[in-house]
C-alpha positions as CSV (number, residue, x, y, z in Angstrom):
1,X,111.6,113.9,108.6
2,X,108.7,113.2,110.1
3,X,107.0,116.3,112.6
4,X,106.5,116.0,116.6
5,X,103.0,115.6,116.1
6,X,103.1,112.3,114.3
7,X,105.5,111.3,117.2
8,X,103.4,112.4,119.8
9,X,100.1,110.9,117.7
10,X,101.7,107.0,117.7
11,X,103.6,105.7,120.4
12,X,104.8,102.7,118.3
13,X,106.7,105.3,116.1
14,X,110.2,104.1,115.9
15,X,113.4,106.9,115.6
16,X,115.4,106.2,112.7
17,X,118.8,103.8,113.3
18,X,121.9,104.5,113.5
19,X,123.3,104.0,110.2
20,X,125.8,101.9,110.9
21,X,123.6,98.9,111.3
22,X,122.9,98.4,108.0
23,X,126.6,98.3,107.3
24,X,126.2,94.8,105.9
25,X,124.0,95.7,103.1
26,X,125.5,96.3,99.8
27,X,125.0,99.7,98.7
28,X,126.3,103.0,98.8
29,X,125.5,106.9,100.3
30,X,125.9,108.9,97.7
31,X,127.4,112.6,98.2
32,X,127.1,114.2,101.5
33,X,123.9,115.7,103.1
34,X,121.8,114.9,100.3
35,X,122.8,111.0,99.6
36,X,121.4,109.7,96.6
37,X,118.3,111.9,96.1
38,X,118.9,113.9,93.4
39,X,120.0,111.1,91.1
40,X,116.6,109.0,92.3
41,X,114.3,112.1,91.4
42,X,116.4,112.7,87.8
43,X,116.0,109.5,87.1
44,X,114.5,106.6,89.5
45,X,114.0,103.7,87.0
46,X,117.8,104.1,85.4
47,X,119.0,104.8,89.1
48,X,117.1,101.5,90.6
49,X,118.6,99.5,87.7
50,X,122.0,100.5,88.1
51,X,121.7,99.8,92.0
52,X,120.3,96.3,91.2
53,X,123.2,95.6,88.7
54,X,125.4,96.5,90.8
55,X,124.7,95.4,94.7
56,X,121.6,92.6,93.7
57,X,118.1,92.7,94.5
58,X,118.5,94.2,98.4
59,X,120.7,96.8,98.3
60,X,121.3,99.8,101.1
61,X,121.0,103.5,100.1
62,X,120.9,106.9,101.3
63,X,117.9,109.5,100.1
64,X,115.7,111.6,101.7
65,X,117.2,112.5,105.0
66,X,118.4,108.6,106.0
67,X,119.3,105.0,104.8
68,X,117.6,102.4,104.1
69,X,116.9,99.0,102.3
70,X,115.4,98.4,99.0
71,X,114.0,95.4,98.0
72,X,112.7,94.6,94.2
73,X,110.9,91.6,92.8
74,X,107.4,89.2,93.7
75,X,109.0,87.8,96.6
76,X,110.0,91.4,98.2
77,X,105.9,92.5,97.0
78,X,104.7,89.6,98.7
79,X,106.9,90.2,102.1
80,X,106.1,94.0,102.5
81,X,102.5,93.9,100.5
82,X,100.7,90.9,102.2
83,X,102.7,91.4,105.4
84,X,101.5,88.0,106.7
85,X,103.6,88.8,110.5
86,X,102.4,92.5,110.2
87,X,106.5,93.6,110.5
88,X,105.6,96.7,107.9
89,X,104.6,99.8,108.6
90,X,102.8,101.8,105.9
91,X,102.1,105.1,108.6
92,X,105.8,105.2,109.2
93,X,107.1,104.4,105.7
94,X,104.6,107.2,103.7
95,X,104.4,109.5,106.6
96,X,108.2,111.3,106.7
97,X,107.5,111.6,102.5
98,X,103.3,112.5,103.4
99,X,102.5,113.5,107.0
100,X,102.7,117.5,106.6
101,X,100.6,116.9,103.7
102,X,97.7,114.1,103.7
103,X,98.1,113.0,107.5
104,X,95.9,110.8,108.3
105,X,95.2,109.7,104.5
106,X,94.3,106.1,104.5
107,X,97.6,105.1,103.3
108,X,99.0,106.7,106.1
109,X,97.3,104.0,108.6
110,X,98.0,100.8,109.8
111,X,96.7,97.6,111.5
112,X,93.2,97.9,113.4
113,X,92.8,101.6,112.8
114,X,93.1,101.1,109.1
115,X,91.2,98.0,108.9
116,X,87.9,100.1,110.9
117,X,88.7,103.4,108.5
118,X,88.9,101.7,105.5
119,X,85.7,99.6,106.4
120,X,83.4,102.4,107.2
121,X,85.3,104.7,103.6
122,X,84.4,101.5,101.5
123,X,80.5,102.2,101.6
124,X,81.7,104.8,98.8
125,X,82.4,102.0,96.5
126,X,79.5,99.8,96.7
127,X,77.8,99.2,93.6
128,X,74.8,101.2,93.5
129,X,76.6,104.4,94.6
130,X,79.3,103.3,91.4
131,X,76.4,103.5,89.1
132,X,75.7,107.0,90.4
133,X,79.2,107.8,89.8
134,X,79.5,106.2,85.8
135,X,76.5,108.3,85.2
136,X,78.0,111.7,85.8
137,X,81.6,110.5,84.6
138,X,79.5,109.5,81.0
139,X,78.3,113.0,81.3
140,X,81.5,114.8,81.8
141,X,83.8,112.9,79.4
142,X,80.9,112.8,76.7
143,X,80.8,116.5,76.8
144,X,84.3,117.2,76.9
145,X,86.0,114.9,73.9
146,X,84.3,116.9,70.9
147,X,86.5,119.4,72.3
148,X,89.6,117.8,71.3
149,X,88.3,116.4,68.1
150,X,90.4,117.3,65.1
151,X,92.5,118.8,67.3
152,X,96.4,118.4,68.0
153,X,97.0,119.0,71.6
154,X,99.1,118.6,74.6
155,X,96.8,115.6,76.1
156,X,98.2,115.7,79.9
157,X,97.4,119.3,81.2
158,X,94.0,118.5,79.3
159,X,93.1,114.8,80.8
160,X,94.1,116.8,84.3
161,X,92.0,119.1,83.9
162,X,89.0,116.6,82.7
163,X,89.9,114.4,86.0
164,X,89.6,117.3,88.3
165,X,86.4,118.4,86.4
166,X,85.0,114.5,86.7
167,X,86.3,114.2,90.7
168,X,84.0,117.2,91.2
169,X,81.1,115.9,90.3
170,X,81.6,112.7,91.2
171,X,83.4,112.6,94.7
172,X,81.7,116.3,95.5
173,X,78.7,116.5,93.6
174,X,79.3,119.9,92.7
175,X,80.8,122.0,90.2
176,X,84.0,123.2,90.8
177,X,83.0,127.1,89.5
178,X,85.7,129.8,90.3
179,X,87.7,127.9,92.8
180,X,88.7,125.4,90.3
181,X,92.3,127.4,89.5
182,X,93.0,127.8,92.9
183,X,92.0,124.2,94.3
184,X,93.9,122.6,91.4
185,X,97.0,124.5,92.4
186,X,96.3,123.0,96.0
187,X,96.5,119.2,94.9
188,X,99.4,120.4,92.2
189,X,101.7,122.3,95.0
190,X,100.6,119.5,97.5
191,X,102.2,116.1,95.3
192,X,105.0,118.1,94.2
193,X,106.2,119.0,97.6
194,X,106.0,114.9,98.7
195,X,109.5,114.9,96.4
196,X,110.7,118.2,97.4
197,X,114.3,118.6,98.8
198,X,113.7,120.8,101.9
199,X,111.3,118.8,103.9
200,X,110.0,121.5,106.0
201,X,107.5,124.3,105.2
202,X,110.2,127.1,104.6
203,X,108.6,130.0,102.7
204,X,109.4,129.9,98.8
205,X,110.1,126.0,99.0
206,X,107.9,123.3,97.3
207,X,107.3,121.9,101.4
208,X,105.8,125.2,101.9
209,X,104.0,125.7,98.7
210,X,102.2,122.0,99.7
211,X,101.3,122.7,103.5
212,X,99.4,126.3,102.2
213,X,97.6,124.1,99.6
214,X,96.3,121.6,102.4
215,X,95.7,124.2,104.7
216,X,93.6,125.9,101.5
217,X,91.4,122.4,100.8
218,X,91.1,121.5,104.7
219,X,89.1,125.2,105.0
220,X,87.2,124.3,102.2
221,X,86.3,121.4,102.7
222,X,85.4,121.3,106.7
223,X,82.1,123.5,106.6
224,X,80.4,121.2,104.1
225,X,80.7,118.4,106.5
226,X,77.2,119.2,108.3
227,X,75.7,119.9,105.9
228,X,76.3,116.7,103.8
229,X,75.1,114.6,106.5
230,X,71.7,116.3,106.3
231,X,71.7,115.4,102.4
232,X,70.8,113.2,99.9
233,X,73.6,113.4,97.3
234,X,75.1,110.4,96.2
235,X,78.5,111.8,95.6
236,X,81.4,110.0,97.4
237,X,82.0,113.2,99.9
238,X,78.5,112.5,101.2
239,X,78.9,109.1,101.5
240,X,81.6,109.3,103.5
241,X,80.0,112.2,105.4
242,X,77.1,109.9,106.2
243,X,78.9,106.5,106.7
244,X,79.2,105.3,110.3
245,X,81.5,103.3,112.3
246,X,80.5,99.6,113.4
247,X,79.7,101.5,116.8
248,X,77.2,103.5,114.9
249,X,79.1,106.6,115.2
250,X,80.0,109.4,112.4
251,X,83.7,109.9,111.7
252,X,85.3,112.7,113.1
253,X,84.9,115.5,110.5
254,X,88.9,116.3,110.7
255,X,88.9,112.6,109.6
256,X,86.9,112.9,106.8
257,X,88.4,115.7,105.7
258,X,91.8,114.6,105.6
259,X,90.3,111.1,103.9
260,X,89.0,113.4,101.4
261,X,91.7,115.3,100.5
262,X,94.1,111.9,99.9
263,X,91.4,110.5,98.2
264,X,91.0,113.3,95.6
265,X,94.6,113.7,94.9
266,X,94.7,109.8,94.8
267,X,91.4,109.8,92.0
268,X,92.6,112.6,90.5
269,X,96.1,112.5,90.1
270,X,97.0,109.0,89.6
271,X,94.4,108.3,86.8
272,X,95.5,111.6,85.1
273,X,99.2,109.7,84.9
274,X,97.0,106.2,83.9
275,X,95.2,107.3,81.3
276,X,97.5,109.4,79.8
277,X,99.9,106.1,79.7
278,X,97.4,103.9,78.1
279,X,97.0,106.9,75.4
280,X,100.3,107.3,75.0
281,X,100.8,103.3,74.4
282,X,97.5,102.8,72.4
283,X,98.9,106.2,69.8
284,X,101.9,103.9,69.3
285,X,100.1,100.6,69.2
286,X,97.3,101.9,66.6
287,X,96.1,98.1,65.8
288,X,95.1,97.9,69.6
289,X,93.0,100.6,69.4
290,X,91.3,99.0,66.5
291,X,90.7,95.8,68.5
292,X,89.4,97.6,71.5
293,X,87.1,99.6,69.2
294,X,85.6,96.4,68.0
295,X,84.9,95.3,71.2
296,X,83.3,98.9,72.4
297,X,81.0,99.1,69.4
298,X,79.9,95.4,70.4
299,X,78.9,96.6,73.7
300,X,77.4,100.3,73.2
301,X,77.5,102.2,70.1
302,X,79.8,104.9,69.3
303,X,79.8,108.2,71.5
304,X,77.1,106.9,73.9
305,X,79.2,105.9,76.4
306,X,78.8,102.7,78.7
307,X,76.3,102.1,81.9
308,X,78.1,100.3,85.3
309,X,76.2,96.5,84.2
310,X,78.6,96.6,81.3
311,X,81.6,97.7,82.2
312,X,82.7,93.6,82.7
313,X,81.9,93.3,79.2
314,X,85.2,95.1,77.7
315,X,87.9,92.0,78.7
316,X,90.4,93.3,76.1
317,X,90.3,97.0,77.0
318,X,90.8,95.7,81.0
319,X,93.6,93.9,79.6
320,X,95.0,96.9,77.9
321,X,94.7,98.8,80.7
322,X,96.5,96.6,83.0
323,X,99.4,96.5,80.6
324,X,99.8,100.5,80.7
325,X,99.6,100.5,84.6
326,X,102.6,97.3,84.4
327,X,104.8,99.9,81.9
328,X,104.0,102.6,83.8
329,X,103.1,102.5,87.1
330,X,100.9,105.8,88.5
331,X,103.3,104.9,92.3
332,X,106.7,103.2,90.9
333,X,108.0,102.9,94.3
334,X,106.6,101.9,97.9
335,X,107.6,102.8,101.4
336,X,107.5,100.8,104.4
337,X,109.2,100.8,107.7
338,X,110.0,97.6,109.8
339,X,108.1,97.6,112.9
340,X,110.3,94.2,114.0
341,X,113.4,92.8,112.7
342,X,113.4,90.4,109.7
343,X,115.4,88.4,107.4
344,X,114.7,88.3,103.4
345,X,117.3,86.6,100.8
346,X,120.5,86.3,103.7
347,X,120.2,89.8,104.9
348,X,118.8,90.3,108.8
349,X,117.3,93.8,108.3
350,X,117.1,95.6,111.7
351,X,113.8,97.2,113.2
352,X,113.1,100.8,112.3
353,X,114.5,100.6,109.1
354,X,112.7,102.1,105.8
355,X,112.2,99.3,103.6
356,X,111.3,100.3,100.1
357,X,110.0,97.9,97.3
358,X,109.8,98.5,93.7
359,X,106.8,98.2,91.5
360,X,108.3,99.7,88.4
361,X,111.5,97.4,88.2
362,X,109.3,94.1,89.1
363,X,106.9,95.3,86.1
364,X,109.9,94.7,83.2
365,X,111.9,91.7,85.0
366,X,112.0,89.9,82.2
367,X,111.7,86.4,83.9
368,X,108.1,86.7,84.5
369,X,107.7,89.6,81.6
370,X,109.0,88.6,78.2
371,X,109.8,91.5,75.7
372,X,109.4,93.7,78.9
373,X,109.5,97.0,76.6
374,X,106.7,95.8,74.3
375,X,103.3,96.3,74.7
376,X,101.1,93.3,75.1
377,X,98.0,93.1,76.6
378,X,97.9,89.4,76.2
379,X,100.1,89.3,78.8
380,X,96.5,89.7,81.2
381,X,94.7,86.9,79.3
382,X,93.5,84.4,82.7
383,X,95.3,81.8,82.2
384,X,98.8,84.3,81.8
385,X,98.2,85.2,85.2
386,X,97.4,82.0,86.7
387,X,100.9,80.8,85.6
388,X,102.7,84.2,86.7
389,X,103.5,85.5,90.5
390,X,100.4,87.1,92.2
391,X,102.6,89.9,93.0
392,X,104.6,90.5,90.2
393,X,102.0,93.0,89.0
394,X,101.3,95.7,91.9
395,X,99.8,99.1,90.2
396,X,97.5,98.8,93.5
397,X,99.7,97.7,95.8
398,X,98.4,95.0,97.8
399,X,97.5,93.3,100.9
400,X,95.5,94.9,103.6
401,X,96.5,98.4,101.4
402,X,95.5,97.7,98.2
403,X,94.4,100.9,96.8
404,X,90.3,101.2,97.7
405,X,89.2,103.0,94.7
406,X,90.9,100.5,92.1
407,X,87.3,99.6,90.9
408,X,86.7,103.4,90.1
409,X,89.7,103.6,88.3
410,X,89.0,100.9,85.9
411,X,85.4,102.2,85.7
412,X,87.1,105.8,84.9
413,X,89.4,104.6,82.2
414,X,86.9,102.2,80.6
415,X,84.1,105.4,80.2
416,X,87.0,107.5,79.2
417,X,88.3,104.8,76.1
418,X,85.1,104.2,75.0
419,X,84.1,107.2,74.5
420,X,87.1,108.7,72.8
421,X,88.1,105.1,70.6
422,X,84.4,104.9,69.4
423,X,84.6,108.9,68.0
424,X,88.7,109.2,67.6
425,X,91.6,107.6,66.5
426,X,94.6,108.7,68.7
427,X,97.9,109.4,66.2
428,X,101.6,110.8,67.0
429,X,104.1,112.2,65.0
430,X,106.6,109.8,63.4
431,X,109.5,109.0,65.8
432,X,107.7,111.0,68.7
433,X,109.2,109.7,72.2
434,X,108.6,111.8,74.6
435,X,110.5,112.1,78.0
436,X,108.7,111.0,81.1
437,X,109.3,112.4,85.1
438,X,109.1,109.1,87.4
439,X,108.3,110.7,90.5
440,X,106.0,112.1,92.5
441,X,103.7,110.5,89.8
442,X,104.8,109.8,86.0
443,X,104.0,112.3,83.3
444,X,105.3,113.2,80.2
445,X,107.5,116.1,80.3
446,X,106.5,117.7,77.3
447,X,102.7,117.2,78.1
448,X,102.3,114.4,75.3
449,X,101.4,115.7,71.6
450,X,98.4,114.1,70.4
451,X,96.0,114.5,67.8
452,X,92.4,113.2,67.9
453,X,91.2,112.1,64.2
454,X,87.4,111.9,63.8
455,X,86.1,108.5,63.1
């Protein structure tokens, strides 16, 4: 649930309902105290397609201390996503699953406060600091793939480890050196305790394990504040360090820190999952890999990696890309609560109700995706998507909250192909299917077996 200081911080915060008034939703509670919780983290995508089978696209259920509403499909994205009447609340939807952990991450903000936040953050992404960035993340990833050449290997823990590396340089501008163990731990304990079942920070619980880890990056990260302003790095921690308000005013350093430390679990975490589920498709699809190769060699030769003016030049490998984030989504589901009351499909959902929508279902409804299990990254060609629902692909969300670093993601994985497709070909063991966990973030259980062949 969501602490007194978040309370205390927004007066619009709504208690949760009664649970009677959403009576007239189809759905069910699951067992006692816990609801349906456990059988959403053992399994979200066979427990959302059971739910939809059996009460329909809006359906009531019980999980994570309360019930609420789910809502899949385009029309459900588009309601809560673009949020034309601004009835959603994204601070009170993420914060009872975030708050003790990223409060006051971007995700966690709504309206006018988010608008002026995410204004003053987006000086980060402006092209010429990008081009500072794809230098360093050429530089990293170039030195790290002749590592795994010829090698088989578990590819996750070693892409998550490359990510963290990469964020280092190119959100801190600084080696990560001996605290790299122990600030990885930090990020780890902090996502994992987002799902955890005990939602306060009891000792020996994942909640507790995930407050010590903010509490760890927050005291590393404050000091460096002042001292960024005064320098000329062109890191994204300086940026935002530097960046002022339309008043002409720094951010509050608490502010930047906690920006920070959402935005370098977002960069690090979620395009650790992405990448590793475009390898993971592209070592079962070997004749894509071929394809995209073609185009990479057309654009830079092999193992030299790829400056920021041609990044637009690889249309297949965006395309490829896109298709991994629509199999598997790096955030399968999205919270929301309603700030108002609102109908959608016959149902009058009541205000203060969590409202969830999700991404992962819409992605394999077969009505806008044909063959929803196969991979086809002609699915992205421009006119596909001109003839499909703007929002029945969502890896970034949308609306007012789509993600802010989407263009460094596509920038990451783009460096990061190139640079292994041109040197490697990616190949699995016959029949390997590995077993994936959903949530907080999909990965492979088994850390996906891999082995890079030289070219």
């Amino acid at each position: 649930m969501a602490s007194a200081a978040t309370h205390a911080g927004n007066p619009h915060w709504l208690p949760r309902n009664p649970p009677e008034l959403l009576d007239h939703v189809p759905g069910e509670d699951g067992w006692p105290l816990v609801g349906n919780t456990l059988k959403q983290l053992a399994d979200p995508i066979a427990f959302t397609n059971r739910m939809v089978e059996t009460y329909g696209p809006v359906f009531r259920n019980k999980s994570f201390g309360g019930r609420g509403v789910i809502m899949v499909g385009p029309e459900a994205n588009e309601l809560v996503l673009f949020d034309r009447d601004k009835i959603f609340s994204s601070e009170q939807g993420w914060g009872p699953v975030l708050n003790l952990l990223f409060p006051r991450g971007l995700m966690l903000m709504d309206f006018e406060k988010h608008r002026a936040d995410r204004r003053t953050l987006s000086v980060a992404f402006k092209p010429e600091p990008m081009k500072h960035y794809a230098v360093a993340l050429n530089e990293g990833i170039a030195s790290r793939i002749p590592e795994w050449s010829g090698r088989d290997f578990a590819f996750y823990p070693a892409i998550k480890k490359l990510t963290l590396d990469l964020a280092a340089t190119s959100f801190l501008g600084i080696p990560w050196g001996p605290d790299a163990d122990r600030i990885n731990k930090a990020f780890v304990d902090m996502v994992q305790a987002s799902v955890g079942v005990v939602r306060r920070p009891l000792p020996f619980t994942a909640m507790g394990r995930g407050v010590a880890g903010r509490k760890f990056l927050v005291d590393y990260f404050t000091p460096m504040v002042p001292v960024r302003r005064e320098s000329d790095g062109q890191d994204v921690f300086t940026q935002f360090c530097q960046a002022k308000d339309e008043n002409g005013d720094y951010m509050p350093v608490d502010a930047i820190v906690d920006h920070m430390n959402f935005l370098m679990m977002a960069a690090h975490d979620t395009i650790t999952s992405s990448v590793t589920s475009m390898i993971w498709l592209l070592a079962k699809n070997p004749e894509w890999q071929d394809r995209l190769r073609e185009e990479m060699i057309a654009v830079s030769p092999a193992g030299q990696g790829l400056t920021y003016d041609r990044l637009g030049d690889l249309p297949l490998t965006e395309m490829a890309f896109k298709e991994s984030l629509r199999m598997i989504p790096p955030v399968p589901a999205l919270p929301r609560r309603a700030l108002r009351d609102f109908e959608f499909k016959g149902y009058r959902i009541p205000a203060g109700t969590g409202v969830g929508i999700n991404p992962a279902y819409t992605h394999f409804m077969p009505e806008y995706w044909p063959e929803p299990e196969k991979f086809d990254p002609m699915r992205f060609t421009p006119e596909a998507v001109r003839d499909r629902h703007k929002y029945a692909w969502v890896p970034f969300g949308g609306g007012a909250h789509m993600c802010l670093g989407l263009h460094f993601a596509y920038m990451q994985a783009k460096l990061f192909l190139h640079h292994v497709l041109t040197t490697n070909r990616v190949t699995i063991a016959p029949g390997y299917e590995p077993a994936w966990q959903m949530w907080p973030i999909p990965q492979p259980k088994d850390g996906l077996n891999v082995r890079f062949e030289r070219l």
